[in-house]
C-alpha positions as CSV (number, residue, x, y, z in Angstrom):
1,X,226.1,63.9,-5.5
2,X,227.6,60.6,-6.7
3,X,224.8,58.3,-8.7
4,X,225.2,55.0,-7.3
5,X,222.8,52.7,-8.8
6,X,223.2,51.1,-12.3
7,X,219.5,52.3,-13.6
8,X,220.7,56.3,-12.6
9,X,223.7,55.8,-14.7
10,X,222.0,54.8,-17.9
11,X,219.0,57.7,-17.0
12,X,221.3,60.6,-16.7
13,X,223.8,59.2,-20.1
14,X,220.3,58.4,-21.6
15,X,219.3,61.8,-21.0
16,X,222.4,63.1,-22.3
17,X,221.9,61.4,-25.3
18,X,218.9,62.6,-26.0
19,X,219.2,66.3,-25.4
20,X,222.6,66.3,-27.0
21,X,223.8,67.4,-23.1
22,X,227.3,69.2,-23.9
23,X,228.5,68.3,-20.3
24,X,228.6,64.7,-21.6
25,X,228.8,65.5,-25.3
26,X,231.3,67.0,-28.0
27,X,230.6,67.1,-31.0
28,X,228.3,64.1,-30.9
29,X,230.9,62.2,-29.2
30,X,230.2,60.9,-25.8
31,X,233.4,62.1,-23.6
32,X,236.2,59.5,-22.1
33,X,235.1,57.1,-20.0
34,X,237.3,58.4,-17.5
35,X,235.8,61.8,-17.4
36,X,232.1,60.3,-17.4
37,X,233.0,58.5,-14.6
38,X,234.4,61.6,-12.7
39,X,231.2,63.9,-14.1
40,X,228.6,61.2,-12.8
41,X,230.6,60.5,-9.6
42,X,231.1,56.3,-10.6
43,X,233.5,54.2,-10.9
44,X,234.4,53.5,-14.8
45,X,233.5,49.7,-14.7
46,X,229.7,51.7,-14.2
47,X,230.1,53.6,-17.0
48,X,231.2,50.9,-19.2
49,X,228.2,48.6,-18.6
50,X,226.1,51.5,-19.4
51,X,227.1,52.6,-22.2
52,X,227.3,48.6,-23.3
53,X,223.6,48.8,-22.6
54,X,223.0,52.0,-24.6
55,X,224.9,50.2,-27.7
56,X,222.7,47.7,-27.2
57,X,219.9,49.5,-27.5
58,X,220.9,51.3,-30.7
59,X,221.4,54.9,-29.4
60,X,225.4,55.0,-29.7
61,X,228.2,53.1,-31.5
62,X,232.1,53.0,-31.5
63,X,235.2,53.7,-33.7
64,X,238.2,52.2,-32.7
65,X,240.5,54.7,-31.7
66,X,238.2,57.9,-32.2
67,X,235.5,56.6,-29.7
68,X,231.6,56.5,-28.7
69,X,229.2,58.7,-31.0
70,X,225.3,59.5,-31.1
71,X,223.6,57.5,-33.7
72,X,221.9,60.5,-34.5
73,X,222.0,64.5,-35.6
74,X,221.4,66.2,-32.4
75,X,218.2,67.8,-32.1
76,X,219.6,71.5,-31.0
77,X,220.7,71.7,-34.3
78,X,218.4,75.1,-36.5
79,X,219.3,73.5,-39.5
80,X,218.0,70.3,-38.8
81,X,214.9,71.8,-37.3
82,X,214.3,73.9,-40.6
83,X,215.2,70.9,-42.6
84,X,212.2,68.5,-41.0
85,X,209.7,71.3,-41.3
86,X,210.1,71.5,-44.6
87,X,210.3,67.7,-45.7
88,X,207.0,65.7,-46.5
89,X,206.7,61.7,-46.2
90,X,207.3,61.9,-49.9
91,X,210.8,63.6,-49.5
92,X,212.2,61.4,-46.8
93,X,210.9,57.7,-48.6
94,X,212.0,58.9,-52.0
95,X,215.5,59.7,-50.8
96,X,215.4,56.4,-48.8
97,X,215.0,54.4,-52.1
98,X,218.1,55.8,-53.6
99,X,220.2,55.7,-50.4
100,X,219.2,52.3,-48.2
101,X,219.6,50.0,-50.9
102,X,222.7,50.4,-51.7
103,X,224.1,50.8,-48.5
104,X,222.1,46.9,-48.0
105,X,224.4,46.4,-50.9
106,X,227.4,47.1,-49.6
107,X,226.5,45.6,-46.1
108,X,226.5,42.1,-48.0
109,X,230.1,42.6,-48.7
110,X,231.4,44.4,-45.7
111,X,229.5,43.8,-42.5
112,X,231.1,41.5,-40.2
113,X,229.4,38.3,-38.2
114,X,229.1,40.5,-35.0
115,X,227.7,43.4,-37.6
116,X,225.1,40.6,-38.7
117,X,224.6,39.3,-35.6
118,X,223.3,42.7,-34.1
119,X,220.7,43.3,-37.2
120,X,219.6,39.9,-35.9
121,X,218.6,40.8,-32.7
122,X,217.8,44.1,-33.4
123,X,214.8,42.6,-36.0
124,X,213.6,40.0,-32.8
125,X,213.1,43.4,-30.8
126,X,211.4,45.4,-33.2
127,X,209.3,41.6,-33.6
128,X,208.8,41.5,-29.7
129,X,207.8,45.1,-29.6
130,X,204.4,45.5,-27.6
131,X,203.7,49.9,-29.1
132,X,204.3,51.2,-32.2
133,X,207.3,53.3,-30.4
134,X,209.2,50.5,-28.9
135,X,209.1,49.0,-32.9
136,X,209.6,52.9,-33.9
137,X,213.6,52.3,-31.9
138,X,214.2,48.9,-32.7
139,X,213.4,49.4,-36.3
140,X,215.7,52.8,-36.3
141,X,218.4,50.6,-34.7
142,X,218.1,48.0,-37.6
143,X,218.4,50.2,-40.2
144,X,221.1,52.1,-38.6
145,X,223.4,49.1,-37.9
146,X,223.6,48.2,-41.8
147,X,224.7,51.8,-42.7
148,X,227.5,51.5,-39.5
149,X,228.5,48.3,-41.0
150,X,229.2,49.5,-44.2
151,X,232.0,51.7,-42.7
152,X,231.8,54.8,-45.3
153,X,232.2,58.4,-43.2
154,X,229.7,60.0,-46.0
155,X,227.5,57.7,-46.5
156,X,227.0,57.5,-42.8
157,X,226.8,61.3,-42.2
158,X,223.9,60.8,-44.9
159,X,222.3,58.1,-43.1
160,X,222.2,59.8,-39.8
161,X,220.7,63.1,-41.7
162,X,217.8,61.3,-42.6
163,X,217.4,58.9,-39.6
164,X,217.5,62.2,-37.5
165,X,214.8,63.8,-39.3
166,X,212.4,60.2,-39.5
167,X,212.8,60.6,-35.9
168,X,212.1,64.5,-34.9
169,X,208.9,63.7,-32.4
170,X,205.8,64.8,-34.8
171,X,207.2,62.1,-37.4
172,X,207.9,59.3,-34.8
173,X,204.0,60.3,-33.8
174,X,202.5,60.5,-37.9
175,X,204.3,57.3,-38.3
176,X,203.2,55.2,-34.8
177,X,200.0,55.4,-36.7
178,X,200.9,54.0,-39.8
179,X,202.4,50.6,-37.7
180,X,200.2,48.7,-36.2
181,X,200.5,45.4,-35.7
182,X,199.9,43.7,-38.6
183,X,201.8,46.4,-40.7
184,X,204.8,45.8,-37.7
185,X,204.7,42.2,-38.8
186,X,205.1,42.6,-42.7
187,X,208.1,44.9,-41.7
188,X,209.6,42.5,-40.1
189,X,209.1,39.7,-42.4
190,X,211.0,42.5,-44.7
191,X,214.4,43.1,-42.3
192,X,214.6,39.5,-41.9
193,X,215.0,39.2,-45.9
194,X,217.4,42.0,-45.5
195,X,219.2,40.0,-42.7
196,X,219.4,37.1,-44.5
197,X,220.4,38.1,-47.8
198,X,223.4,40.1,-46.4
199,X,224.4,37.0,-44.1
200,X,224.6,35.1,-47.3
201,X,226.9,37.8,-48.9
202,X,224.4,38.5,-52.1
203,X,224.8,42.0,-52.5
204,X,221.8,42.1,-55.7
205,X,219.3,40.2,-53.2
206,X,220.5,42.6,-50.5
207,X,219.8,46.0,-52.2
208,X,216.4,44.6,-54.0
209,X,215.2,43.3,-50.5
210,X,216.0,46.7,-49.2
211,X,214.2,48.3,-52.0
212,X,211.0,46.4,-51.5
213,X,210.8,47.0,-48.2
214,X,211.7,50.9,-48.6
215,X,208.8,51.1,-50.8
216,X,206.3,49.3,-49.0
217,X,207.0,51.7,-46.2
218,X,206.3,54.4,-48.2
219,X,203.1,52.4,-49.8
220,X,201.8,52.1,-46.1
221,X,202.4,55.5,-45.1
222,X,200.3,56.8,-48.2
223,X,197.6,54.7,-47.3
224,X,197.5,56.1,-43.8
225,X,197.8,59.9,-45.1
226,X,193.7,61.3,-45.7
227,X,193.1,62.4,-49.0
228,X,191.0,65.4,-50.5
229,X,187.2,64.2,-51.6
């Protein structure tokens, strides 16, 4: 049955996303938009503005010429499953130190004013975010736009490794109670050092802005964590 209205198209591709659907998925790449259209029964000018929404919103992006991706690992994959069982809080923030700050390095030198432009607004939505989820995907977009801007394959596939395990469900749930609202607000105060040391192209300030924030997310999450008497 053809799926006529706008907020059914972005459902069912939204739904695809996240259960790495393989009627709509390859390989973590989204098909053509010509044989979404055909699959959800709309016209291609549908498709288009949905998938513009779902960039928007941080759950794909696009390479010229090789076309729209996931943003993350799909979660059917075993060894991604066996990987997150066996990672602590410890694991994920100690490899986050020596990845994320230099990829903020690099971002200072290669992301371009539309790259910049979307950390921006990706930092006033994880600012405007009324639950600790909604900050949980704004916050997952930010941090994923500077490692797509710095345009390295493997550093990305080692981004998107440990962005998908920080988001299998029991760490999105260990970490909504780690960011409440006052924590939400020092993180943002963070990005938008991040932002604004990469806009004005200072790779040092970039990568030390990243690393203060990196380790004040682990500082919180320890807090939060009970410890033995």
């Amino acid at each position: 049955m053809p799926i006529e209205a706008k907020h059914n198209v972005l459902d069912a591709l939204r739904e695809a996303i996240q259960t790495t659907d393989e009627r709509f998925i390859i390989d973590e790449r989204l098909l053509p938009e010509r044989e979404l259209s055909e699959r959800l029964g709309v016209g291609r000018r549908a498709v288009r503005q949905a998938l513009n929404e779902l960039e928007g919103e941080g759950l794909l992006f696009r390479k010229q010429g090789l076309g729209t991706f996931v943003r993350e690992v799909g979660p059917k994959s075993t060894s991604l499953k066996s990987l997150t069982n066996r990672t602590s809080p410890n694991d994920i923030i100690e490899v986050r130190l020596e990845v994320e700050p230099v990829l903020a390095r690099l971002a200072a030198t290669r992301a371009t004013p539309k790259d910049i432009d979307q950390m921006r607004l990706f930092v006033r939505r994880a600012a405007q975010a009324a639950t600790p989820r909604e900050y949980e995907q704004w916050d997952s977009a930010f941090h994923t736009k500077i490692a797509e801007s710095v345009r390295n394959t493997m550093f990305w596939g080692v981004f998107r490794l440990i962005n998908s395990v920080r988001k299998e469900q029991h760490w999105v749930n260990s970490r909504s109670r780690v960011f409440t609202f006052g924590v939400s607000e020092e993180m943002v105060r963070q990005h938008h050092a991040i932002v604004a040391a990469i806009s004005a192209r200072d790779p040092v300030a970039a990568e030390e802005a990243m690393r203060i924030h990196i380790s004040t997310v682990g500082l919180r999450i320890s807090q939060s964590m009970p410890h033995p008497a």
